[in-house]
N, C-alpha and C positions, 0 to 999 in steps of 0.2 A: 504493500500500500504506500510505503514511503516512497520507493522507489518511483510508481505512479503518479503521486503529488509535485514529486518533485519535478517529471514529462511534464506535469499540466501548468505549473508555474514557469518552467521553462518556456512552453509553447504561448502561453498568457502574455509572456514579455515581449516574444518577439510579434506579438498580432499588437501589443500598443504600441513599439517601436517601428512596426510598420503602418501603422494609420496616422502615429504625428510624422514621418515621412511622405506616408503621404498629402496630409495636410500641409506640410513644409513644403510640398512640390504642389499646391493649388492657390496658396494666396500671396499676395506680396510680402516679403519679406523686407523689415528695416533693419536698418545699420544705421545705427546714432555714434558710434565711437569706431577706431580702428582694433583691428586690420579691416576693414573695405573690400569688397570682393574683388577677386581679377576678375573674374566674367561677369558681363551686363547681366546674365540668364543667369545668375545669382539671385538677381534683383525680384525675380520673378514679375516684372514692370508687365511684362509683355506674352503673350498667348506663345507658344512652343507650335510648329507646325501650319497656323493660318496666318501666314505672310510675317514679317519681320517685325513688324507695331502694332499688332494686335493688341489693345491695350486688355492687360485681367481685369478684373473686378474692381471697382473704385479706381482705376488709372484714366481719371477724365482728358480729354483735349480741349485744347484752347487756341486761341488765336489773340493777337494782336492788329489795334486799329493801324497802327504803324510800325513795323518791325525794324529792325536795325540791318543796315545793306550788307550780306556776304557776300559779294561776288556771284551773285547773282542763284544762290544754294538755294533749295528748299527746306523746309525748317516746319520741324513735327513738333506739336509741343504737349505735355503731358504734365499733370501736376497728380499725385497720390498724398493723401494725409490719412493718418492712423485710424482705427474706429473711436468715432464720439470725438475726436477733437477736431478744431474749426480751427482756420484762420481770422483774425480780428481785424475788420476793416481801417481802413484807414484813409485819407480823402486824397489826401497828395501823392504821398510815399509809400514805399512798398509795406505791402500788409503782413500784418503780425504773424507770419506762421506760424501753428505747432514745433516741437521737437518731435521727426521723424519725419516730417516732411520731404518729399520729395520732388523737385521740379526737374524734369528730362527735356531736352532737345536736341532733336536728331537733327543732321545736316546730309542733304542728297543731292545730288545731281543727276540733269536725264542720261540714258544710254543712248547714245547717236545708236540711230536707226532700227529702233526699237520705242515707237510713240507709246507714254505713256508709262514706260518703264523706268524706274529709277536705280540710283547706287549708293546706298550710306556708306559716308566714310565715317562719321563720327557720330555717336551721344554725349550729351556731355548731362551729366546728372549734379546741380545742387541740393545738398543734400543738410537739414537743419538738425546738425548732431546737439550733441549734450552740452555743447560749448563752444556753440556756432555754426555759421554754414561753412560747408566744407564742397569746394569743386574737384572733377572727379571726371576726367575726360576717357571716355572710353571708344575705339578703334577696332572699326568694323573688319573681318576678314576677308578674303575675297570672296568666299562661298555666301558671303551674307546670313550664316548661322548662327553667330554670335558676334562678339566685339569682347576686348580687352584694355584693363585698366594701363592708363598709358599715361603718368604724371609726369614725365620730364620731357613733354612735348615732342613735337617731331613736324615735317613739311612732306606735300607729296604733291606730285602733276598731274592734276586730270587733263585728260584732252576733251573738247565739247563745242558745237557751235553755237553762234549768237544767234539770236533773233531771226537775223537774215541771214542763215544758213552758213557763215564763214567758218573754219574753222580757229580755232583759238585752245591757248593754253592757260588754265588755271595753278597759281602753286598755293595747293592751300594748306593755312598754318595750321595743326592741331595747338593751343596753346598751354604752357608750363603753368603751374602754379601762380606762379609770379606775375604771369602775365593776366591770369583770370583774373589776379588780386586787384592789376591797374584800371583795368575798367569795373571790376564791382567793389572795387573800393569806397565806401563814405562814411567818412572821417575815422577812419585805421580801421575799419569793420568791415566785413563779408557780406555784402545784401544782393538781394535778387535785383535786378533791373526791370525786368519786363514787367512781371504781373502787378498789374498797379491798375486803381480805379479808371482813372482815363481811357486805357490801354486798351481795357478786358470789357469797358462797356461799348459794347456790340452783341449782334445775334452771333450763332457757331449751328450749325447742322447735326443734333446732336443722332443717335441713333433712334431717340424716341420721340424726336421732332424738333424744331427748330427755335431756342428759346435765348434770350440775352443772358450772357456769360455771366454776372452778376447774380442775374434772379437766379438763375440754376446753381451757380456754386451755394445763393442762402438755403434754395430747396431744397439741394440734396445734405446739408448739412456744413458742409465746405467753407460758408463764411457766414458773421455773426456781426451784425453792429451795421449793416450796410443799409442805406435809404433806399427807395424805390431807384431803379435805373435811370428813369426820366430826371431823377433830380439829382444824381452822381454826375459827374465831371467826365467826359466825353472827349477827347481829342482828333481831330482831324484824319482821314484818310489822308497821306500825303499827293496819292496819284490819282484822286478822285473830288473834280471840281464841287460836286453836289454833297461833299460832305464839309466844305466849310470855304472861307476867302482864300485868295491867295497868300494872306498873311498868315491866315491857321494852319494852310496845308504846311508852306513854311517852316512855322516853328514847331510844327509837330513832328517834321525831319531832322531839324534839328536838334530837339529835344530826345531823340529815339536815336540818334546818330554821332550825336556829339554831348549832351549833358551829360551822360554815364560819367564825363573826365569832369566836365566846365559848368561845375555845379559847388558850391562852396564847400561842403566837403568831401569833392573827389578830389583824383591824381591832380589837376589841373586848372582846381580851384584857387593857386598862388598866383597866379595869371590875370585875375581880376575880369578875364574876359566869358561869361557866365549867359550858358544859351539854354537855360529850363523854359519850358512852355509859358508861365506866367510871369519869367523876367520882364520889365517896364523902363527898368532905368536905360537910357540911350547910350550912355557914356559906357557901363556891364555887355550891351549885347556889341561893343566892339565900335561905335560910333564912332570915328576920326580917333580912335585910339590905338597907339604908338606899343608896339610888340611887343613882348618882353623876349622871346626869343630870336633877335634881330637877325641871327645865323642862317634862317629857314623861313625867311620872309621875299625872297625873291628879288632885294633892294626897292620893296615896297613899302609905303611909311602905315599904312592906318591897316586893320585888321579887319575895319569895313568902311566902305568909301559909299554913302547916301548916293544913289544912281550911276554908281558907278564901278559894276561888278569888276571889270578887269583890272582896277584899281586896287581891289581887297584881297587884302592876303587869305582871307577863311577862301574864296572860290581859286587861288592860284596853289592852296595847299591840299583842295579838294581833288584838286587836277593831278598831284606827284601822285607817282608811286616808290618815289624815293623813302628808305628807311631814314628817319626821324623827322623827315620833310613833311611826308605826307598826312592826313589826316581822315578817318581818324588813324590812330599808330600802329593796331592791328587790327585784324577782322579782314581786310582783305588784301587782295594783290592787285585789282585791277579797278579801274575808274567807273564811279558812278553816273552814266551821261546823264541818264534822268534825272537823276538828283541834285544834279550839278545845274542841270537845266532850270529847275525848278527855285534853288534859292541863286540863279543868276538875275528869272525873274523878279523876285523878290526885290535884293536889291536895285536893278532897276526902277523899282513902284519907289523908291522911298527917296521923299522928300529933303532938300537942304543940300548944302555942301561942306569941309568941312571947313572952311573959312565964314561958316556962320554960327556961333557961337550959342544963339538963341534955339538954330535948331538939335545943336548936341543936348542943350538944356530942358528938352521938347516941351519950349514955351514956342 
């Protein structure tokens, strides 16, 4: 009989070490401290077998009103938070996540000759550990099965055509620690960029119908404190006339483009020169004002010249693709014409010169 009990205690353990494995292989798993996994398919973010982003259970998608330019990538994005904890809204700035938190975005590009098909080369997972967030870039293989943790960055060439079917080469950066640090830096801290009220109020297609990102994250439990969407702060499509002036689209490019540094406490907030959505002062968003980096100014005097885009060093540094030149410093290799285009017109609309002193003052 003993001999038996001991069979059936035996057999007992391994049927619970086989049900929490396999609960361990059905829902997401967090990491809030290290070691971090090497494989993304650690993360359990993602469905095993139907297609590469399948997102599991509670791994919502989202979208951005205006995203930030890669070189023209596409960009998956996914947020997961624990059971029963929410994020706590916030009206401007990035919102309060949970610990456990997880934000993913994937970057892809098309496969010439192949419509419709894509290639991740990269996830990059912020993740809101025990003692901060922590970035976590991880590199897809060529089989597209998985992806590997990969923190000391790395560069690679895709080949792909434009628009107008040319051929061209991309070198794009996976980036280091250090380098996540310089764009989600504010004020020596680790914070998310994107997910922010402005950003995230719009519709998204969701699978169970098509509902504003806001109201869906309160419904499903995701966020707490947030007001109706109509009365949340909204920013601009940058490439979409009917979503606001050409001044909103504007600074809503450059807000999503350039604030992450030129924001008082980013990398590039000692610069004085400060491009967030609701900057006002004339003199902060670069007005006839004189560079601090005189080296990568093109022997250009003002940072922005009122009607006179060839004049401003923001559109002559939007144009390099020189390292330290160009701007922003990283994210991509190659020039954004639209976007270029867009705050060319910009400056163009704007009034004064700067030999008038009343309109730096914007009296």
């Amino acid at each position: 009989m003993r001999r038996y009990a001991t069979t059936f205690l035996v057999f007992m353990a391994c049927c619970i070490s086989l049900s929490c494995s396999l609960l361990k292989g059905t829902d997401v798993q967090s990491y809030v401290e290290e070691p971090f996994p090497e494989k993304l398919s650690d993360w359990r973010l993602f469905n095993a077998g139907s297609g590469p982003l399948q997102p599991n259970k509670g791994v919502i998608p989202y979208d951005l009103n205006t995203p930030l330019f890669s070189d023209h990538a596409s960009k998956h994005r996914f947020v997961w938070m624990p059971a029963g904890a929410s994020a706590v809204y916030n009206e401007d700035g990035p919102f309060e996540f949970p610990v456990g938190t997880v934000l993913s975005k994937s970057f892809a590009f098309p496969v010439d000759g192949s419509p419709g098909k894509e290639k991740l080369i990269e996830t990059r997972l912020l993740v809101r550990g025990k003692d901060g967030w922590v970035s976590l870039p991880y590199v897809w293989n060529d089989e597209q099965s998985d992806a590997k943790l990969e923190i000391a960055g790395s560069s690679t060439e895709i080949a792909r055509s434009d628009k107008n079917g040319r051929a061209m080469k991309v070198s794009y950066n996976i980036p280091n620690k250090n380098e996540c640090a310089q764009c989600h830096d504010n004020a020596k801290t680790l914070m998310p960029i994107g997910p922010k009220a402005r950003n995230l109020n719009r519709d998204y297609a969701y699978a169970d119908g098509s509902f504003n990102q806001l109201d869906y994250w309160t419904r499903i439990g995701y966020l707490k404190g947030a007001p109706s969407s109509n009365q949340a702060p909204r920013i601009a499509v940058w490439n979409d006339p009917a979503s606001g002036s050409l001044d909103a689209r504007a600074r809503a490019y450059l807000d999503n483009n350039c604030a992450h540094c030129h924001h008082p406490g980013g990398s590039a907030g000692y610069t004085g020169f400060l491009l967030t959505w609701k900057e006002r002062d004339p003199r902060k968003l670069g007005y006839c004002k004189n560079p601090n980096s005189a080296g990568f100014s093109g022997n250009l005097a003002f940072d922005l010249v009122p009607g006179k885009p060839d004049e401003s060093i923001l559109i002559y540094r939007m144009l390099s693709t020189k390292p330290k030149e160009m701007m922003p410093e990283i994210g991509r290799s190659t020039i954004h014409q639209e976007g270029i285009d867009l705050i060319r017109d910009w400056i163009s609309s704007l009034k004064g010169s700067c030999g008038d002193e009343r309109t730096i003052a914007g009296k």
